[in-house]
C-alpha positions in Angstrom: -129.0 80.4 63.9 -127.5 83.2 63.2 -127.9 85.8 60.1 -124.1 84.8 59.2 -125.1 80.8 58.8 -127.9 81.2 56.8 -127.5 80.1 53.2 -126.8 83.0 51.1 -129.8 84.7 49.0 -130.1 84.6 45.4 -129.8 88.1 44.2 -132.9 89.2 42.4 -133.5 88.9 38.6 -133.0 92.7 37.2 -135.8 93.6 35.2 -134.8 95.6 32.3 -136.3 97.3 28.7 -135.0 98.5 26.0 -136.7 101.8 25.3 -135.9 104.0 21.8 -132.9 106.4 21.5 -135.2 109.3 20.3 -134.2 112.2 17.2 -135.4 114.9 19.8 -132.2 113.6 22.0 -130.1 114.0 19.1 -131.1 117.6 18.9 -130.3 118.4 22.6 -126.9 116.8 22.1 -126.1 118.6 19.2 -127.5 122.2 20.6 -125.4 121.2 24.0 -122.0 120.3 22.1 -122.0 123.4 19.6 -122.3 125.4 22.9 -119.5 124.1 24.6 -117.2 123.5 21.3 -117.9 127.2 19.5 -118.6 129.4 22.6 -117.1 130.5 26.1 -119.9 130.7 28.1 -119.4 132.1 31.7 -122.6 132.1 33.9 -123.8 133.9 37.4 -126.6 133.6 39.8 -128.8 136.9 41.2 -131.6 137.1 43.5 -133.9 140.1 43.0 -136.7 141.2 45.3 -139.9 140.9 42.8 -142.5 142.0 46.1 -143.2 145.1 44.2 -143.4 142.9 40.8 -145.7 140.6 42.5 -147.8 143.0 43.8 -148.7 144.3 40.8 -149.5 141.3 38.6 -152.0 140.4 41.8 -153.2 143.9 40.9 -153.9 143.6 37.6 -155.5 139.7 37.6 -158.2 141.2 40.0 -158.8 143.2 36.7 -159.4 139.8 34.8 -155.7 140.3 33.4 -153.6 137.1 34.1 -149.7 137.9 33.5 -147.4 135.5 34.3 -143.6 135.6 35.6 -142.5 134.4 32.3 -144.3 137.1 30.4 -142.3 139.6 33.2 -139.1 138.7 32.6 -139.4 138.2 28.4 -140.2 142.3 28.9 -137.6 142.9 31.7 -134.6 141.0 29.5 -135.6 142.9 26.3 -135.4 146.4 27.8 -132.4 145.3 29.2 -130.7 143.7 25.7 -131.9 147.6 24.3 -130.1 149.3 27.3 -127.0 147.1 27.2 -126.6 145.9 23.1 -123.5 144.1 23.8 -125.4 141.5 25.1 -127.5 141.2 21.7 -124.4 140.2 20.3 -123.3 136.7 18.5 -120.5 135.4 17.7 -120.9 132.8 14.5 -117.7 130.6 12.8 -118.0 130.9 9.1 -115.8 129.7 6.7 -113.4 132.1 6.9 -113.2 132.4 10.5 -114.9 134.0 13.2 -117.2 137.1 12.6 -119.2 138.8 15.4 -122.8 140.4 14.7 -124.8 143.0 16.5 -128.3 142.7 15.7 -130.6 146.2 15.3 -133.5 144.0 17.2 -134.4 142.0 19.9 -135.8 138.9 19.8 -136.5 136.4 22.6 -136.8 132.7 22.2 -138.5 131.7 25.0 -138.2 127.6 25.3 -141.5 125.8 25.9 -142.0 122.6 27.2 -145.3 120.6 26.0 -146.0 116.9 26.2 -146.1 114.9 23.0 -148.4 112.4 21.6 -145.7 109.5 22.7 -145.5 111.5 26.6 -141.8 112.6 26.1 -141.3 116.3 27.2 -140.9 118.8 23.9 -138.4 121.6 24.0 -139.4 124.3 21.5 -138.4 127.8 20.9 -141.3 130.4 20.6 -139.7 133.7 19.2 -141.3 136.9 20.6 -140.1 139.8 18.6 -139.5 143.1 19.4 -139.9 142.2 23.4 -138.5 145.5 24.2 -141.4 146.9 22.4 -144.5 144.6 22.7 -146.6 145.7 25.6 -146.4 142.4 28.4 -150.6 141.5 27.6 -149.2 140.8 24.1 -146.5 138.7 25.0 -149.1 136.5 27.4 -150.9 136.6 24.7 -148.3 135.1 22.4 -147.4 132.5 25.4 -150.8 131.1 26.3 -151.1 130.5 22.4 -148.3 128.5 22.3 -148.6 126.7 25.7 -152.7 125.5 25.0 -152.5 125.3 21.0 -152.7 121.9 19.6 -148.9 121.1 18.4 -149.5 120.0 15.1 -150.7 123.9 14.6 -147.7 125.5 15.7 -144.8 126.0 13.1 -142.0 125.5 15.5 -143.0 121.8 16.4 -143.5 121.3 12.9 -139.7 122.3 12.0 -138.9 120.5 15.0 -140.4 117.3 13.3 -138.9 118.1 9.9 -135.6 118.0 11.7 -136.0 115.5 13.5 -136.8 113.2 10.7 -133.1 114.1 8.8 -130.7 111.9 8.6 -127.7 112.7 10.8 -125.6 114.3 8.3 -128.4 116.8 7.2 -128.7 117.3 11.4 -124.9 118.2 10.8 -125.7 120.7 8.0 -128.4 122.3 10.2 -126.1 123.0 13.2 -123.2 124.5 10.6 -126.0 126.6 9.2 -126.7 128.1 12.8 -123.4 128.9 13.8 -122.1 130.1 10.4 -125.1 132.4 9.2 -126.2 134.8 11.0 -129.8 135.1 9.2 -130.5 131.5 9.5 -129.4 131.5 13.5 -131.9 134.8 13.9 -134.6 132.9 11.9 -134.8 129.9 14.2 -133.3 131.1 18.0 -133.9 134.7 17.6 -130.9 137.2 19.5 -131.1 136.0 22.6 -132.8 133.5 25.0 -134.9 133.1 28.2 -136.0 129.7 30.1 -138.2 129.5 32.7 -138.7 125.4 33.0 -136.5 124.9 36.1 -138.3 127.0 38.7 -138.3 124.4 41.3 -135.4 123.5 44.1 -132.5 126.1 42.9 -130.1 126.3 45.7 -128.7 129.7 45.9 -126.2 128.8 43.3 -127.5 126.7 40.5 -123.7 125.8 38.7 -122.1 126.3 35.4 -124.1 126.0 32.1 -124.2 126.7 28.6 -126.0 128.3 26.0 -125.9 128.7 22.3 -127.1 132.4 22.3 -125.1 135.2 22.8 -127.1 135.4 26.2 -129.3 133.8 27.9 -131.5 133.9 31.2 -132.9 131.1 33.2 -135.4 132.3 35.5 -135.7 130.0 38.6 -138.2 129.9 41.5 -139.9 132.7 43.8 -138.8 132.0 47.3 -139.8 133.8 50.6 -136.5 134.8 52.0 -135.1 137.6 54.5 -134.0 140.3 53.1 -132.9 143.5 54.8 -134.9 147.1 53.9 -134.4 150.3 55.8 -132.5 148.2 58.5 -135.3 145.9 59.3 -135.7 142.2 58.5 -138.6 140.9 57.0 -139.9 138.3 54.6 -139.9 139.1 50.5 -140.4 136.7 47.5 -137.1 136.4 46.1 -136.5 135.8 42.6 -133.3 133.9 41.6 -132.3 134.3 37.7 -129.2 133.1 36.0 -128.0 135.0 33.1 -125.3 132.7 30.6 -122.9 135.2 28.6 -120.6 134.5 25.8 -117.3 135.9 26.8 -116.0 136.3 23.5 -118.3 139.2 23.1 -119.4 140.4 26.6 -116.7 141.2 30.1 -117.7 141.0 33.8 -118.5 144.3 34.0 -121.0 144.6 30.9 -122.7 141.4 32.9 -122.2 143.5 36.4 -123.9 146.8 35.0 -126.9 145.2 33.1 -128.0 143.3 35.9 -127.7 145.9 38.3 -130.6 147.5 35.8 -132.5 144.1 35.5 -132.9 144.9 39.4 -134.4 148.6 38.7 -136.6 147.2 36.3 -138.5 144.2 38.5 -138.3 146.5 41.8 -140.5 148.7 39.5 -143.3 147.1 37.7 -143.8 151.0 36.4 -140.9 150.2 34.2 -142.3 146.8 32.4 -146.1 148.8 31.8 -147.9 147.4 34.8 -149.3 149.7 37.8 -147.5 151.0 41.2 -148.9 149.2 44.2 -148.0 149.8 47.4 -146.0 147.3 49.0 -146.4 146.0 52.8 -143.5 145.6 54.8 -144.1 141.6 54.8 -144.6 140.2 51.3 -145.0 135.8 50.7 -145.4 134.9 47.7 -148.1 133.4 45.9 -148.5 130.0 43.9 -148.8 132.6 40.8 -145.2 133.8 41.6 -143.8 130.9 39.8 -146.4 130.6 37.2 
């Protein structure tokens, strides 16, 4: 008998659960629509050669110093923000209209990603002042603390909590606050931002996205690509980073010039406060690369 006489299957039962709508999902979809609704974000993808960069934290952890990428780029970005100030710019809706605001520091908020007590990942912004300033050991420093403390030390989780726990129209009140005062938005997501929680399987472009800073920079993974030097081909870990802009405030070519620097400052870890190495022709990158 054939596959085409034989009495039809009964489909199998679907098995299904109904799992909690969570508060902390209600804060990602209210960070995510003030984004697109009060901002004109406009987005681009670079690859930078970090061989020399590498080299030089591999350098400096044989010395008992261990300095991650994150901690790299938090310095890189906040020299950069200092050389280029447009881009620690905000724009904020008040009342009365739009206003824009040019901030006389830099401060990063780097988002973290923990586990809490109930398993579901936690997003939460750790604010590194003056990270044009701060030598990189102290923003490891600041990192580690964050990434190994228990959460119900750390303030930010705390507030995160607190917010969480509002009722919807206090949530409202919150997000109104951040893009309507400028000292309450610096208080909580600092001037600008960095992430470095996608690092894994970026194609060469990674798409469109938004942010509610007046930029931000999400660092992807080290890859061991061909790249061309002195007309010869070799292999070099390959740093892709996306940088979000607001382009109310910043144009093309204020995003074209400052990373054109960004690239000075990783293909010289002098600049950042970390040693020359020498460099061999053939660089792959390490597990630490994406650390």
């Amino acid at each position: 008998m054939s596959d085409s006489d034989a009495a039809p299957r009964a489909p199998l039962p679907i098995q299904t659960r109904v799992v909690p709508f969570t508060p902390n999902r209600e804060v990602i979809f209210d960070l995510l629509t003030r984004a697109k609704r009060f901002h004109c974000p406009v987005s681009g993808t670079w690859e930078y050669d970090v061989a020399a960069l590498s080299a030089a934290r591999r350098a400096v952890r044989v010395d008992g110093r261990v300095l991650s990428l994150p901690a790299c780029v938090v310095k890189a970005t906040g020299l950069l923000l200092k050389k280029f100030p447009r881009l620690n710019h905000h724009l904020f809706h008040g009342l009365f209209g739009k206003y824009e605001v040019e901030f006389d520091q830099v401060r990063c908020t780097l988002v973290i990603m923990r586990r809490g007590r109930d398993g579901e990942r936690l997003l939460f912004p750790l604010n590194i002042d003056r990270a044009d300033e701060l030598p990189i050991e102290d923003i490891q420093r600041t990192i580690d603390l964050h990434r190994w403390a228990p959460l119900d030390e750390l303030p930010q989780v705390q507030a995160l909590e607190r917010l969480k726990r509002l009722p919807r129209l206090a949530l409202t009140w919150a997000s109104y606050r951040a893009r309507s005062d400028h000292r309450f938005y610096l208080r909580y997501f600092g001037t600008y931002g960095v992430s470095c929680l996608n690092t894994r399987g970026w194609g060469p472009v990674a798409g469109h996205t938004v942010a509610n800073t007046g930029s931000a920079f999400l660092v992807g993974p080290v890859r061991d690509l061909p790249q061309v030097k002195d007309g010869v081909v070799s292999t070099r870990p390959v740093l892709t980073l996306m940088l979000v802009a607001d382009h109310y405030l910043v144009d093309g070519l204020d995003i074209l010039e400052a990373m054109a620097y960004l690239r000075r400052l990783l293909s010289d870890p002098t600049r950042l406060g970390l040693p020359k190495v020498e460099v061999p022709d053939v660089v792959v990158a390490g597990e630490d690369d994406e650390a």
